[in-house]
N, CA, C and O atoms as a CHARMM CRD file, in Angstrom:
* protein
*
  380
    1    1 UNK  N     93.08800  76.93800 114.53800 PROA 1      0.00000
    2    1 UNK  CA    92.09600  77.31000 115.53200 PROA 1      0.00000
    3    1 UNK  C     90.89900  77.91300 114.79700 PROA 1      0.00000
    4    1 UNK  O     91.19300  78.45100 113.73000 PROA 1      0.00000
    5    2 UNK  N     89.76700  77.93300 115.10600 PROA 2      0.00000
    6    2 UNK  CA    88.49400  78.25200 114.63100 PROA 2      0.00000
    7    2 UNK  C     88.38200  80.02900 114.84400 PROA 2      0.00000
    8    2 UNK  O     88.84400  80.68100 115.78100 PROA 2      0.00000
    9    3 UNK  N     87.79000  80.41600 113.92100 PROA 3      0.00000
   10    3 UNK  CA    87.66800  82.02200 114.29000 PROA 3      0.00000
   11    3 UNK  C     87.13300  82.37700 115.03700 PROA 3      0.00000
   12    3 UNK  O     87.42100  83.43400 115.60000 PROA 3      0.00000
   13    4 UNK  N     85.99500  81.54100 115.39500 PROA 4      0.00000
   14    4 UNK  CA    85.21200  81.62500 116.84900 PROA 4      0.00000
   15    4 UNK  C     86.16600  81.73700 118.13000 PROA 4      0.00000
   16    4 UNK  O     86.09700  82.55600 119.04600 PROA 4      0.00000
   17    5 UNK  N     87.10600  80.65300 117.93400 PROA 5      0.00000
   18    5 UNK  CA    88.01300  80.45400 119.56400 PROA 5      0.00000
   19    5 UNK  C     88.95200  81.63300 119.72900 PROA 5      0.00000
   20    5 UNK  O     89.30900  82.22300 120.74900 PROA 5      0.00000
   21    6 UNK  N     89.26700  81.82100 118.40800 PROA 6      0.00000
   22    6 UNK  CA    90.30400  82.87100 117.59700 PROA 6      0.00000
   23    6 UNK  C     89.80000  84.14700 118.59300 PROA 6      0.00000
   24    6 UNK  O     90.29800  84.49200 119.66400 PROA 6      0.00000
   25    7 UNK  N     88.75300  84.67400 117.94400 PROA 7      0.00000
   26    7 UNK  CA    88.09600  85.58100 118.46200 PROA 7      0.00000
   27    7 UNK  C     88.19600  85.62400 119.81600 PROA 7      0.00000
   28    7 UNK  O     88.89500  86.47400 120.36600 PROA 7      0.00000
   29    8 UNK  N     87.52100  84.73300 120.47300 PROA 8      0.00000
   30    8 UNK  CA    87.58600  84.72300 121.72100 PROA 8      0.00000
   31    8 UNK  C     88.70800  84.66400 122.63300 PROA 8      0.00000
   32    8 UNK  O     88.68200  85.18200 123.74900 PROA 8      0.00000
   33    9 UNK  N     89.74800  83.99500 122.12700 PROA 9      0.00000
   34    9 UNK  CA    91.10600  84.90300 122.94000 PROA 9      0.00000
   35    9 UNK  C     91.67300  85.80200 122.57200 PROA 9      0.00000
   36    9 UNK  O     92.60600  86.05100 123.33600 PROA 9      0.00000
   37   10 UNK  N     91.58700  86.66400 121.51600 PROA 10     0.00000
   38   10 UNK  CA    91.74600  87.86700 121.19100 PROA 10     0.00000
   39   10 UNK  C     91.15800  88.99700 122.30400 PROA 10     0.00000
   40   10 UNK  O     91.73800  89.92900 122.86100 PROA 10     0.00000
   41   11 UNK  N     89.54800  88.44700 122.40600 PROA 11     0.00000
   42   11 UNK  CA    88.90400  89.19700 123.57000 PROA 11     0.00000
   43   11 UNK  C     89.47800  89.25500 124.87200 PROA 11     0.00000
   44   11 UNK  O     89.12400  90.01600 125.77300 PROA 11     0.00000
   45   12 UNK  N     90.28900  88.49500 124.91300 PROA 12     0.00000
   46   12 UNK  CA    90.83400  88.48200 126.63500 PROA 12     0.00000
   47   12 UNK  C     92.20800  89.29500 126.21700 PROA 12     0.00000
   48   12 UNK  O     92.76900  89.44800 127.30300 PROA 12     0.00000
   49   13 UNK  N     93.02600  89.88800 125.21500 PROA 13     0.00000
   50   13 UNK  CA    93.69100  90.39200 125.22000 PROA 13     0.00000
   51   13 UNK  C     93.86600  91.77100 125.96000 PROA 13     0.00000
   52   13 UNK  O     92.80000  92.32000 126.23900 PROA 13     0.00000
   53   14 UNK  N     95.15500  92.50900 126.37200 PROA 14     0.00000
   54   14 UNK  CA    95.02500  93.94500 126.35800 PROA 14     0.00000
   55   14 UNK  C     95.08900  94.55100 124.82200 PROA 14     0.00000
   56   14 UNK  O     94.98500  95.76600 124.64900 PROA 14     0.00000
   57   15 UNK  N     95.20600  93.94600 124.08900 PROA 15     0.00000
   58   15 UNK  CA    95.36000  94.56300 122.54000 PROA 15     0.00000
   59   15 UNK  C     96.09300  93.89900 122.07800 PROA 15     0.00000
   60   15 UNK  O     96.50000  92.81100 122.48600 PROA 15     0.00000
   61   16 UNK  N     96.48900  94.72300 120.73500 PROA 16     0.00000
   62   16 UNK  CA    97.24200  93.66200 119.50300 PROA 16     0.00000
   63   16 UNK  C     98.27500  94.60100 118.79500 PROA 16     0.00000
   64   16 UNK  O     97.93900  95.69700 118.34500 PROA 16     0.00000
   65   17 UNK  N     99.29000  94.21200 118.73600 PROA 17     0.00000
   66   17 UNK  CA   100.16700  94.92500 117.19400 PROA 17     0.00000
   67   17 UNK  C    100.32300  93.96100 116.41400 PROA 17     0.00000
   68   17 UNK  O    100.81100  92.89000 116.77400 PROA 17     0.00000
   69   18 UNK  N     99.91900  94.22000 115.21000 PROA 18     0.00000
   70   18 UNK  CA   100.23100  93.65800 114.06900 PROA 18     0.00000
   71   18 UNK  C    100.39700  94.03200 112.43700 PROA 18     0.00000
   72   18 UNK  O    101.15200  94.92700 112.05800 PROA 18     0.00000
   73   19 UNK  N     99.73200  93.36500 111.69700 PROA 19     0.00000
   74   19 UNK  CA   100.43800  93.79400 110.05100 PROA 19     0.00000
   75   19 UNK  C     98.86700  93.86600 109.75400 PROA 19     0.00000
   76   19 UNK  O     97.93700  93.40900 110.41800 PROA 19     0.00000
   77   20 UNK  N     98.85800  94.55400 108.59300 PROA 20     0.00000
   78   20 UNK  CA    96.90200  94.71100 107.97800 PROA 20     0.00000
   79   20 UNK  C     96.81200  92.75700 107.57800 PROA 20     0.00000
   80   20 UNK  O     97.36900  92.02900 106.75600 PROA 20     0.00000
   81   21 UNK  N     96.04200  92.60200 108.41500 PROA 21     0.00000
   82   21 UNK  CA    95.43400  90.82900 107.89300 PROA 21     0.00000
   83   21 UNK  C     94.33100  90.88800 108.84700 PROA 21     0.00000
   84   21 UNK  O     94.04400  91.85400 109.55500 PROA 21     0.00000
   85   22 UNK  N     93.56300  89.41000 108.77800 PROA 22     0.00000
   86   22 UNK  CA    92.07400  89.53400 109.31000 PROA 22     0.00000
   87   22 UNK  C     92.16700  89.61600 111.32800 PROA 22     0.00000
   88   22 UNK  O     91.32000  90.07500 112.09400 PROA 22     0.00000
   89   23 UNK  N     93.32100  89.07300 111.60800 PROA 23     0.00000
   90   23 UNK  CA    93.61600  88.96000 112.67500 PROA 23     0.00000
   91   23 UNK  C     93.36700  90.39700 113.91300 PROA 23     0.00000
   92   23 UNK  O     92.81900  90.48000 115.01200 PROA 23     0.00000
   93   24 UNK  N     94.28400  91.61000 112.78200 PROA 24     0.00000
   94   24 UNK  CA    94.35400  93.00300 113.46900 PROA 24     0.00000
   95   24 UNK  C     93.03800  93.45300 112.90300 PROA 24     0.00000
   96   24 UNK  O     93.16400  94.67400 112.98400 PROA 24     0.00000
   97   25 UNK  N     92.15600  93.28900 112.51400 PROA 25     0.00000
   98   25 UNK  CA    90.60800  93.33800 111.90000 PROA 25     0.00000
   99   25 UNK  C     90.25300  92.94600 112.67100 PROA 25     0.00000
  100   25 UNK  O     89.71500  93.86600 113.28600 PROA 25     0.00000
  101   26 UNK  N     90.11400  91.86000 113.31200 PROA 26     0.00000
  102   26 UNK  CA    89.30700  91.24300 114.93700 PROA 26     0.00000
  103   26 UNK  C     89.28100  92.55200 115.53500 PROA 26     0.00000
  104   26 UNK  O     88.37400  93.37900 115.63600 PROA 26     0.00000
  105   27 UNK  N     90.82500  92.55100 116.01700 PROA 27     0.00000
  106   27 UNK  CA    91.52100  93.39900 117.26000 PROA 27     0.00000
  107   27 UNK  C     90.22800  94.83100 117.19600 PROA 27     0.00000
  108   27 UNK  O     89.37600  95.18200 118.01200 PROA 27     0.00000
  109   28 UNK  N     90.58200  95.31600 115.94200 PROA 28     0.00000
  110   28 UNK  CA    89.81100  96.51600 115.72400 PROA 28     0.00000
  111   28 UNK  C     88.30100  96.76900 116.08700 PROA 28     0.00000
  112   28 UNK  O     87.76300  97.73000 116.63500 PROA 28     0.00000
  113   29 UNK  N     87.63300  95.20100 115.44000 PROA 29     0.00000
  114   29 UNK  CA    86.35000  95.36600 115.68600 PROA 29     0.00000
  115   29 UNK  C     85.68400  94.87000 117.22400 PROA 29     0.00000
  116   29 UNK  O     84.47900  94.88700 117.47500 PROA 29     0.00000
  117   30 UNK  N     86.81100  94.41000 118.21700 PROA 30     0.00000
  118   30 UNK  CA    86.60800  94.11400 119.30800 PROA 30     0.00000
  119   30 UNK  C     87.12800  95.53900 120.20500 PROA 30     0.00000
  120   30 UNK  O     87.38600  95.56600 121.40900 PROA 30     0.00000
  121   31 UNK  N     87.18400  96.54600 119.35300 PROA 31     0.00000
  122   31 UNK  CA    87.73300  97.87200 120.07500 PROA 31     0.00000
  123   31 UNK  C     88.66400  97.67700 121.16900 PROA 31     0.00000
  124   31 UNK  O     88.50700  98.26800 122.23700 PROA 31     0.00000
  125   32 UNK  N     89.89200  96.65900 120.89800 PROA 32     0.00000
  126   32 UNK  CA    91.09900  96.46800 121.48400 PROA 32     0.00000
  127   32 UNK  C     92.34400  97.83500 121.14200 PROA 32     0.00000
  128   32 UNK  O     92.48300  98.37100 120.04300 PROA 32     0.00000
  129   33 UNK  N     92.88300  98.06300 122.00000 PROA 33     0.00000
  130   33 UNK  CA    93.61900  98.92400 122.37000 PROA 33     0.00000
  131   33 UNK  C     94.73500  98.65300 120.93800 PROA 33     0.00000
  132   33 UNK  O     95.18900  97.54600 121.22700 PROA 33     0.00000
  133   34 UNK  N     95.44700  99.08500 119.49400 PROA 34     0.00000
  134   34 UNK  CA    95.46300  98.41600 118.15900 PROA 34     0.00000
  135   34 UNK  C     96.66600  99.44500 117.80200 PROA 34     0.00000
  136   34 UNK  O     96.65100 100.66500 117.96700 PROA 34     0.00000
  137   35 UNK  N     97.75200  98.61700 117.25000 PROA 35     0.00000
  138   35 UNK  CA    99.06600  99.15800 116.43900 PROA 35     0.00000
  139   35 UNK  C     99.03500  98.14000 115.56000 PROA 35     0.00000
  140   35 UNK  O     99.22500  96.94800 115.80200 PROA 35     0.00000
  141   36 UNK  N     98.67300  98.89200 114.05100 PROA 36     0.00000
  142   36 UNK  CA    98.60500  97.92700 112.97700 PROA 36     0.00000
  143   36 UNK  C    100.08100  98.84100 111.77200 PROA 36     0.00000
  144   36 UNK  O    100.00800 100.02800 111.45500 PROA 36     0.00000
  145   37 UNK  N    101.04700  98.05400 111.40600 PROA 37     0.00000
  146   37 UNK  CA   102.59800  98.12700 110.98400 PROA 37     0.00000
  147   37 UNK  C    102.42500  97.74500 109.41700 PROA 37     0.00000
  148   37 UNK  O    102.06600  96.85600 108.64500 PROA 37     0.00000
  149   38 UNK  N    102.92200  99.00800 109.50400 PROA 38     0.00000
  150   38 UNK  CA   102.80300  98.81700 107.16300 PROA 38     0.00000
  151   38 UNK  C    103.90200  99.80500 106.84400 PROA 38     0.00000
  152   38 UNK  O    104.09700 100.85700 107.45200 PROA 38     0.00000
  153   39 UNK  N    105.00900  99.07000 105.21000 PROA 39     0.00000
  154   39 UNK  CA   105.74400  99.60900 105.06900 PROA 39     0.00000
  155   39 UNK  C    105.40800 101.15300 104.15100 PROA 39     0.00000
  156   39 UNK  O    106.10200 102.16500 104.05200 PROA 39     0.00000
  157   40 UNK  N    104.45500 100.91800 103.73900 PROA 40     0.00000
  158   40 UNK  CA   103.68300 101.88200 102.98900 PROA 40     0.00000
  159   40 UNK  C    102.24200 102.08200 103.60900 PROA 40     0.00000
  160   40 UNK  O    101.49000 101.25400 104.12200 PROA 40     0.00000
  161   41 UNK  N    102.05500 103.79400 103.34900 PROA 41     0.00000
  162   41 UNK  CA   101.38300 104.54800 104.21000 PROA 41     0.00000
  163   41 UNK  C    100.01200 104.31200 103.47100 PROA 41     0.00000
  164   41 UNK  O     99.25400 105.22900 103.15400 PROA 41     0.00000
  165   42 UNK  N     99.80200 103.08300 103.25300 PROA 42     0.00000
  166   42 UNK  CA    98.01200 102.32100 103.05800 PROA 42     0.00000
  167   42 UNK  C     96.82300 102.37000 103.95800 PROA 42     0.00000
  168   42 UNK  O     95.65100 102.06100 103.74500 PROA 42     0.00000
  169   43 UNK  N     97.75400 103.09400 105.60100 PROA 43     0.00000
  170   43 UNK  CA    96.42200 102.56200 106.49100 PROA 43     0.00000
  171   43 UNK  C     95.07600 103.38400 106.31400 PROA 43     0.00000
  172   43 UNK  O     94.00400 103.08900 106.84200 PROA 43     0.00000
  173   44 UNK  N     95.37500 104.72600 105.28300 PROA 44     0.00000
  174   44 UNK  CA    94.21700 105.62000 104.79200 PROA 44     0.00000
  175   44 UNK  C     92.57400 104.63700 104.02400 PROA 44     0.00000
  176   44 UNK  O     91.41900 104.95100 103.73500 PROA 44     0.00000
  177   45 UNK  N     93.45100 103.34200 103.97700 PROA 45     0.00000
  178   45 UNK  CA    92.30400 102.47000 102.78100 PROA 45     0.00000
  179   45 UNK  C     92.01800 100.82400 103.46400 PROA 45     0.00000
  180   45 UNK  O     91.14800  99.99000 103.21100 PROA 45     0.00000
  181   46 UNK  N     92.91800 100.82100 104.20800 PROA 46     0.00000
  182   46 UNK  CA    92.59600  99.51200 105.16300 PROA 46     0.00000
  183   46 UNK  C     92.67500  99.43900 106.61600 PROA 46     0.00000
  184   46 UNK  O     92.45700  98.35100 107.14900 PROA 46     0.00000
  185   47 UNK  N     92.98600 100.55700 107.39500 PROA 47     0.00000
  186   47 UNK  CA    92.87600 100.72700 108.38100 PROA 47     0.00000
  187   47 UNK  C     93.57300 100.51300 109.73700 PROA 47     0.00000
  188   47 UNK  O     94.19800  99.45400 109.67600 PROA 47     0.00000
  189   48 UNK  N     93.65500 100.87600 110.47300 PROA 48     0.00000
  190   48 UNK  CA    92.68400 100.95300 111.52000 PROA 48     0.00000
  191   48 UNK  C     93.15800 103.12200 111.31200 PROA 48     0.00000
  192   48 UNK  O     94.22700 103.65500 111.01700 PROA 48     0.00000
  193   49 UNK  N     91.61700 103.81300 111.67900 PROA 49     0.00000
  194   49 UNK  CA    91.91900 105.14600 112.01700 PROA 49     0.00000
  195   49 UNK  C     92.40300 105.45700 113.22400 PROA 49     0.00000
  196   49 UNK  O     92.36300 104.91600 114.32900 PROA 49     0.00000
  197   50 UNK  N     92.94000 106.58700 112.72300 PROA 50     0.00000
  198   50 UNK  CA    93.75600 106.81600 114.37400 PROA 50     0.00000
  199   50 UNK  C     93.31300 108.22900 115.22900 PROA 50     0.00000
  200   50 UNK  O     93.90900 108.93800 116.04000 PROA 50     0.00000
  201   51 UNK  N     91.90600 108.26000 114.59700 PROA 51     0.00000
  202   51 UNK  CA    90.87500 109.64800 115.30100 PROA 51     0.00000
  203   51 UNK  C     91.16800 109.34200 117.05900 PROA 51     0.00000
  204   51 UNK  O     91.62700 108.30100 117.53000 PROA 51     0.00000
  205   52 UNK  N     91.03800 109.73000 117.29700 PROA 52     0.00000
  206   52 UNK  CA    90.97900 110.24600 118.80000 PROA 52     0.00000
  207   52 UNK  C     89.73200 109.52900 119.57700 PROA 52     0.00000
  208   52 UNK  O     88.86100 109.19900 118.77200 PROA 52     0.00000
  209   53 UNK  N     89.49200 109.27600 120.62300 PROA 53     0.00000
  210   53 UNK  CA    88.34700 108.64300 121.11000 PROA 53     0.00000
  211   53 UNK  C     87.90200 110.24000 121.88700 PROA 53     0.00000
  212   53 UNK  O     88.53800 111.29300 121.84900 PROA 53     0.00000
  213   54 UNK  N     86.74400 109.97700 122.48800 PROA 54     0.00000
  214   54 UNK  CA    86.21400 111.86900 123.34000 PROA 54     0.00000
  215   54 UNK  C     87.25100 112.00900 123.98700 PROA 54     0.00000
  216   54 UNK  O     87.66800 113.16200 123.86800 PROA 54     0.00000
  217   55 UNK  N     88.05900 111.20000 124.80800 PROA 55     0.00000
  218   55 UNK  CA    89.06700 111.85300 125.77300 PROA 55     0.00000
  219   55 UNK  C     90.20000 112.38200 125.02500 PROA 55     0.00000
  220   55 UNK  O     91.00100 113.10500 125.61800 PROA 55     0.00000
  221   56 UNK  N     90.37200 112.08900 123.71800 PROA 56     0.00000
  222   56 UNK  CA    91.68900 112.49400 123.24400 PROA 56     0.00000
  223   56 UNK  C     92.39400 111.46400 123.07600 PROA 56     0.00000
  224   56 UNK  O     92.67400 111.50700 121.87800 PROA 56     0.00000
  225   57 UNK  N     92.87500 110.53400 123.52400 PROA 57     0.00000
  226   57 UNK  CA    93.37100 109.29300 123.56300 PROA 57     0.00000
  227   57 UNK  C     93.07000 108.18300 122.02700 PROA 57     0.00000
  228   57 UNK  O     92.12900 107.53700 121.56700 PROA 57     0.00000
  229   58 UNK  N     94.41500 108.45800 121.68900 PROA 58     0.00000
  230   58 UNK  CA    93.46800 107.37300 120.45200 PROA 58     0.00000
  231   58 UNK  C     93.59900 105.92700 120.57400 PROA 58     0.00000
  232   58 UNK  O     94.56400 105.42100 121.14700 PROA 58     0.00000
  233   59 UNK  N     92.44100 105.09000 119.93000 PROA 59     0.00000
  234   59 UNK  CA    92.18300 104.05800 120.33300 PROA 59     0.00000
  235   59 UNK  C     93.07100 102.74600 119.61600 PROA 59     0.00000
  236   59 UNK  O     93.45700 101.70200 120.14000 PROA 59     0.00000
  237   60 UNK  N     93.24400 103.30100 118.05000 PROA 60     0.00000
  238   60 UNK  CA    94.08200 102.45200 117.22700 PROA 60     0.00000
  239   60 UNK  C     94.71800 103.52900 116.36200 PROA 60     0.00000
  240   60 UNK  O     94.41200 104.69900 116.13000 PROA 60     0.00000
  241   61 UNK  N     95.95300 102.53800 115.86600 PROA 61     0.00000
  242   61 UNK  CA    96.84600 103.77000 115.64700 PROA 61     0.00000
  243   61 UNK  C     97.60300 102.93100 114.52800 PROA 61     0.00000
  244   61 UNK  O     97.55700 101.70500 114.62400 PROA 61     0.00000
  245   62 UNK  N     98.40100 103.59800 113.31500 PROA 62     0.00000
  246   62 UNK  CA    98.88800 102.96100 112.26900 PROA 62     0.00000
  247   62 UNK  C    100.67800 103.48600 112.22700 PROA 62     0.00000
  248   62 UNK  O    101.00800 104.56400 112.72100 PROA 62     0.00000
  249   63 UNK  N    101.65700 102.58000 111.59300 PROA 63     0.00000
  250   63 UNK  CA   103.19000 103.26200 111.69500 PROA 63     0.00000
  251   63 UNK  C    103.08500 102.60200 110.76600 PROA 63     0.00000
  252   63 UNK  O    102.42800 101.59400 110.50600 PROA 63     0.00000
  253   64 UNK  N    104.06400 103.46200 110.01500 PROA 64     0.00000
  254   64 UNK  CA   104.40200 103.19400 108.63900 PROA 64     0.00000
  255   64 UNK  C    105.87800 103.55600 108.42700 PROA 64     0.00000
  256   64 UNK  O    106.32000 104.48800 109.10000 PROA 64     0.00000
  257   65 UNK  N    106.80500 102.83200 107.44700 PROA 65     0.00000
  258   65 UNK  CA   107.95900 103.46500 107.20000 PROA 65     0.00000
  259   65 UNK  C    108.74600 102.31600 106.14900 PROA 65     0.00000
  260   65 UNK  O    108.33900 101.15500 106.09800 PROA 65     0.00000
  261   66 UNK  N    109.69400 102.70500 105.48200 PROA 66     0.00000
  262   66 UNK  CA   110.58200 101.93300 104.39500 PROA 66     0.00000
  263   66 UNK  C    111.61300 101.66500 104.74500 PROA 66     0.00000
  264   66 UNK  O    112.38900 102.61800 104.81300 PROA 66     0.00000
  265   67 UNK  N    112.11100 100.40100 105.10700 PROA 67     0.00000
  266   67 UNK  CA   111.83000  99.29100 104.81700 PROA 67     0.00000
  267   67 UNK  C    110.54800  98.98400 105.65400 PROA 67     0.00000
  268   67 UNK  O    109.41100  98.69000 105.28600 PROA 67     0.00000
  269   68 UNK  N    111.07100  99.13700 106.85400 PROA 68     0.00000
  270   68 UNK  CA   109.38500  98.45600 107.63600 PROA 68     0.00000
  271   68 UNK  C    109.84000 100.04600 108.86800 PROA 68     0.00000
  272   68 UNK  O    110.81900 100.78900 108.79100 PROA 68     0.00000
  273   69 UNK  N    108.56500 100.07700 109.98400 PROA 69     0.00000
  274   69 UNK  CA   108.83900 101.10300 111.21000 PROA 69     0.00000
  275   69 UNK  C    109.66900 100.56500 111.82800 PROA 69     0.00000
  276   69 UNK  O    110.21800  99.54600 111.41100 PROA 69     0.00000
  277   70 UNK  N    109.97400 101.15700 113.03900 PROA 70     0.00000
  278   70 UNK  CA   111.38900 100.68200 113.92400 PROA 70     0.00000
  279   70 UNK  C    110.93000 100.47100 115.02100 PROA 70     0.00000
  280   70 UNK  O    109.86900 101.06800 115.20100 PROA 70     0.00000
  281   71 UNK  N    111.41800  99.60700 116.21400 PROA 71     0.00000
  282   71 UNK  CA   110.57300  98.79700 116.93800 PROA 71     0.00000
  283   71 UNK  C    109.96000  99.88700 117.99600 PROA 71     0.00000
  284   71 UNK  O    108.94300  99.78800 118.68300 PROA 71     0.00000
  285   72 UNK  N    110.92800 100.98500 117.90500 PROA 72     0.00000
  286   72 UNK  CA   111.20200 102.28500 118.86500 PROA 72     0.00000
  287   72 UNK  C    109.51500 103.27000 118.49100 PROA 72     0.00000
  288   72 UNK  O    108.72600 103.68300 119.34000 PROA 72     0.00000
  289   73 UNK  N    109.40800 103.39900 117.06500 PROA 73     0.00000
  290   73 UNK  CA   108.29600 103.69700 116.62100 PROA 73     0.00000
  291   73 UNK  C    106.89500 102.92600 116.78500 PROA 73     0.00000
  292   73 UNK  O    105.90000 103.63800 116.65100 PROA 73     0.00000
  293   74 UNK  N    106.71900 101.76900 117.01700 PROA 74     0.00000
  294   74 UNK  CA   105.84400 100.77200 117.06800 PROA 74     0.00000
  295   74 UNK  C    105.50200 100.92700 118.49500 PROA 74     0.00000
  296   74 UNK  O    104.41300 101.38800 118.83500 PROA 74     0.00000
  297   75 UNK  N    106.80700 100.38700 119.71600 PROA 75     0.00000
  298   75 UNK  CA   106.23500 101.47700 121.06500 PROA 75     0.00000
  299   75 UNK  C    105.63900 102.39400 121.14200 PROA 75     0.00000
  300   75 UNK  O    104.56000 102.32500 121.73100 PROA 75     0.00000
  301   76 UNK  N    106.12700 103.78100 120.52300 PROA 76     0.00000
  302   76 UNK  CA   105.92000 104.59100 120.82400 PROA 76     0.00000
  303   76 UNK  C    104.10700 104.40800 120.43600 PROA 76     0.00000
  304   76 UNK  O    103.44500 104.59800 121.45700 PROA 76     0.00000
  305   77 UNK  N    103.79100 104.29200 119.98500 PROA 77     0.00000
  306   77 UNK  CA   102.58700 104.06900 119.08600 PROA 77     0.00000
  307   77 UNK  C    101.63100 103.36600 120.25600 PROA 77     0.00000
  308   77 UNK  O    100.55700 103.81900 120.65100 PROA 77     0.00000
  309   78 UNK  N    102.13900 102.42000 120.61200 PROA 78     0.00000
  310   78 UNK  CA   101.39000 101.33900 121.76800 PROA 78     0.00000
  311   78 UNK  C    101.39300 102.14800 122.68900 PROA 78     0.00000
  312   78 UNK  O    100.31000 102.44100 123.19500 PROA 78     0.00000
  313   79 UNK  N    102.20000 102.54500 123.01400 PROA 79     0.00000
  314   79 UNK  CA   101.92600 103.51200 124.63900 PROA 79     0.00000
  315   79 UNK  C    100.81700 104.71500 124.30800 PROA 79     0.00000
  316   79 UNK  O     99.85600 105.20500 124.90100 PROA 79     0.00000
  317   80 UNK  N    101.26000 104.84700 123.46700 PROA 80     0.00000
  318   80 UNK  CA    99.94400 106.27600 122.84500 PROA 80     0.00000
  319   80 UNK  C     98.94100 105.59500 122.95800 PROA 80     0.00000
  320   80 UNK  O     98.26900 106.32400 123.68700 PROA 80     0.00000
  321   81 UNK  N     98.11000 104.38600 122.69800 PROA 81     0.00000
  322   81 UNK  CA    97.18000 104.13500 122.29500 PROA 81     0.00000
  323   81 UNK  C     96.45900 103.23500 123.61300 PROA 81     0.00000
  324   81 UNK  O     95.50600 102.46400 123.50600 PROA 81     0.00000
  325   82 UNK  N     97.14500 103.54800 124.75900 PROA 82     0.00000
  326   82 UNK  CA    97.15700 103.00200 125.85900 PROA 82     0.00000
  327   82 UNK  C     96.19500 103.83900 126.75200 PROA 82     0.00000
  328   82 UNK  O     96.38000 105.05000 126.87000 PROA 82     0.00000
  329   83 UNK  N     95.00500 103.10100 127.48400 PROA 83     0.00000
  330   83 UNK  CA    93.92800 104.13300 128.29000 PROA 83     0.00000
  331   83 UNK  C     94.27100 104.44200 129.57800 PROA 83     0.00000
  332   83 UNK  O     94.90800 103.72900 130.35400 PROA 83     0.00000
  333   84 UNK  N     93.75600 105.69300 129.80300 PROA 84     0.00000
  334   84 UNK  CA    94.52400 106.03400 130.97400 PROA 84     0.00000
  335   84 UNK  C     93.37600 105.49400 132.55000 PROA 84     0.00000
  336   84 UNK  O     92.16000 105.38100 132.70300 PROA 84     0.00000
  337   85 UNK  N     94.24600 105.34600 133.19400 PROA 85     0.00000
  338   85 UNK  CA    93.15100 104.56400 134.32300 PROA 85     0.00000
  339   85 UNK  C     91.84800 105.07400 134.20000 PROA 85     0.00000
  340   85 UNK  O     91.08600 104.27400 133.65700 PROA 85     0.00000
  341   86 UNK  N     91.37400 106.07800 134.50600 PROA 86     0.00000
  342   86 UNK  CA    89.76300 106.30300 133.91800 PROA 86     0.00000
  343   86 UNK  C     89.42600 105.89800 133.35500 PROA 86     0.00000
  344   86 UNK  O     88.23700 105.62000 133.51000 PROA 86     0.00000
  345   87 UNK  N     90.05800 105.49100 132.24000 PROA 87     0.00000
  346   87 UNK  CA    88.70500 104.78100 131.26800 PROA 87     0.00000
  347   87 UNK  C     89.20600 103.24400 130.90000 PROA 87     0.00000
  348   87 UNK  O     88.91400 102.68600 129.84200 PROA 87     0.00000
  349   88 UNK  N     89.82600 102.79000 131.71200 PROA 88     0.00000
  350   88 UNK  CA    90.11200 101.08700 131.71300 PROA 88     0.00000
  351   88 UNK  C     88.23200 100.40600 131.60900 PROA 88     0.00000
  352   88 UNK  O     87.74600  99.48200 130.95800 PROA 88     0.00000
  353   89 UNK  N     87.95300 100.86700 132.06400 PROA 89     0.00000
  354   89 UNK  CA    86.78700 100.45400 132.41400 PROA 89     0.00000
  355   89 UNK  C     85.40800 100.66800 131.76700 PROA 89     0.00000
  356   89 UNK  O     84.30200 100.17400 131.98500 PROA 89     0.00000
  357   90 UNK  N     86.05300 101.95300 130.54100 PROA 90     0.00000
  358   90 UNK  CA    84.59900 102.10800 129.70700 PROA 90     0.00000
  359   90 UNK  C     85.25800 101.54800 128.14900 PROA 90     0.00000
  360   90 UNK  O     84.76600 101.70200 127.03100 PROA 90     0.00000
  361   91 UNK  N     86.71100 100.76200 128.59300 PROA 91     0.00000
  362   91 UNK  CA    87.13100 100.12200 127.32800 PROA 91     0.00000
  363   91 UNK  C     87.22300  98.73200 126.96000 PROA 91     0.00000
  364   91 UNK  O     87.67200  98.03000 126.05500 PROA 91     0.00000
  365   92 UNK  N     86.56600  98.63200 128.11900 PROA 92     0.00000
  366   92 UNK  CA    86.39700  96.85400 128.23200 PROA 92     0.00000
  367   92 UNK  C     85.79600  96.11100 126.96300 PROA 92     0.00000
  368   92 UNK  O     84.60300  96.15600 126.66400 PROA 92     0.00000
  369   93 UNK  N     86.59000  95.54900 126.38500 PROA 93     0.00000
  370   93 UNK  CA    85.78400  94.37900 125.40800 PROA 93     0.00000
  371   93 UNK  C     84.68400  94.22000 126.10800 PROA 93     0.00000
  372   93 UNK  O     84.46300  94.20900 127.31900 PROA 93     0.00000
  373   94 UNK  N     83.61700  94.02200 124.59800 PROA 94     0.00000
  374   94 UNK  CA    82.22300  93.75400 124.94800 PROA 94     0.00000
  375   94 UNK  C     82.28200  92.11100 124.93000 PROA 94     0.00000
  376   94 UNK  O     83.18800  91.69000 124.21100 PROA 94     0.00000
  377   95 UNK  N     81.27100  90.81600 125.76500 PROA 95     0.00000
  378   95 UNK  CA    81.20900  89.83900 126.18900 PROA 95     0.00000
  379   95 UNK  C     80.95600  89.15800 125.04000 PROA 95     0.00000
  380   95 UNK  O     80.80600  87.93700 125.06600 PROA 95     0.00000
């Protein structure tokens, strides 16, 4: 698929979990709701940060652990990074 089309159904997503590659890099730069999974605690140098947005709520979020995180941890992570009805609407992918 083309990165263009790529892109563009990414945009219709509610978000993404995935591994550091260009894919969860979309996710990020389309300010999709983002759980990016590394066995080593790298996400300090490739990303995604897991600062807080103004409400407190963070927007993307990183799990890390050896061998890999546990699927229990990776939830937990997604639900965190999940907007709360108020701001469904000021988190809308841009067009």
């Amino acid at each position: 698929m083309p990165l263009d089309a790529l892109t563009q159904h990414l945009a219709q997503c509610a978000g993404v979990i995935g591994v550091d590659s260009g894919l969860s890099h979309i996710a990020v730069a389309l300010n999709l709701p983002h759980v990016q999974i590394y066995n080593f605690d790298t996400a300090w140098r490739t990303g995604p940060l897991s600062g807080p947005t103004g409400s407190g709520v963070p927007r993307q979020l990183s799990v890390f652990a050896q061998p890999t995180p546990s699927v229990q941890a990776v939830w937990d992570a997604w639900l965190s990074c999940q907007p709360l009805p108020a701001q469904v609407s000021e988190w809308a992918p841009l067009p």
